[in-house]
C-alpha positions as MATLAB code, in Angstrom:
seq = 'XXXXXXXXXXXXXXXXXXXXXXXXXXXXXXXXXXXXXXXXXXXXXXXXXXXXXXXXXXXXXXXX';
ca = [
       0.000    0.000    0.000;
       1.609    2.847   -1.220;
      -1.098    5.587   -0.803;
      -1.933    7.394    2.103;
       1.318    7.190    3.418;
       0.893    6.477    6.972;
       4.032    7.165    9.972;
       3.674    4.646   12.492;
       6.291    3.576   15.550;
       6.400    0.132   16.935;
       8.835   -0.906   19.745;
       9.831   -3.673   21.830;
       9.050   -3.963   25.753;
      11.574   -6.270   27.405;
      10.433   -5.171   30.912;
       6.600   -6.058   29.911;
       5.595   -2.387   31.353;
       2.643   -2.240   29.229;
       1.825   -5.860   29.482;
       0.226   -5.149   32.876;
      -1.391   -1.314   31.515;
      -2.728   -2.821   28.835;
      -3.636   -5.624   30.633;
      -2.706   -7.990   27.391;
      -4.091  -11.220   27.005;
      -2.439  -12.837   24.057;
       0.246  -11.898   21.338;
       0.076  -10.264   18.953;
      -1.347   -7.090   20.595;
      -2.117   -4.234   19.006;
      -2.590   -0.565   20.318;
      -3.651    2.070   17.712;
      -3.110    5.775   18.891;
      -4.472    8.460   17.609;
      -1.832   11.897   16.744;
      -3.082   13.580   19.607;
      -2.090   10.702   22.080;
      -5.494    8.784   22.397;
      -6.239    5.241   22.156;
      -8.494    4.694   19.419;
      -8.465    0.790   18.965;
      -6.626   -2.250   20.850;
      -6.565   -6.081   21.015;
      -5.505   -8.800   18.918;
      -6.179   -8.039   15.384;
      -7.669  -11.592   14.808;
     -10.065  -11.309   17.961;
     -13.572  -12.889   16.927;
     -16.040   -9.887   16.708;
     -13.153   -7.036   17.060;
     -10.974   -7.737   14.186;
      -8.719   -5.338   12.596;
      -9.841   -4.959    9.247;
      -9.748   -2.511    6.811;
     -12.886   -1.468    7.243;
     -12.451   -0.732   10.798;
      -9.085    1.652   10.327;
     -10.983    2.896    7.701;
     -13.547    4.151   10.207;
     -11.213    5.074   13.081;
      -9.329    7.341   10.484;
     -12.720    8.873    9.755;
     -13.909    9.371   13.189;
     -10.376   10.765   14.421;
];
């Protein structure tokens, strides 16, 4: 995907900080934030009724 050209920042948590904020119950985990610091989405992509489609970054896009 070439177009819209999206910055993103992932990173690695060796001393599982965020394990315990996020309160993360399997791997992979995903935490989408918005540019003004804001969690907009978060879970495992492949969760049964909150997948991470398309559609559904399409809409968080649109409604942030």
């Amino acid at each position: 995907m070439k177009r819209p050209k999206i910055a993103y920042y992932n990173a690695v948590d060796p001393k599982r900080r965020l394990e315990t904020i996020y309160e993360v119950k399997g791997i992979p985990h995903c935490v989408l934030i918005n540019p003004d610091g804001i969690v907009v989405w978060e879970g495992w992509p492949q969760q049964e009724g909150f997948e991470l489609t398309e559609k559904t970054i399409e809409s968080l896009i649109k409604d942030h």
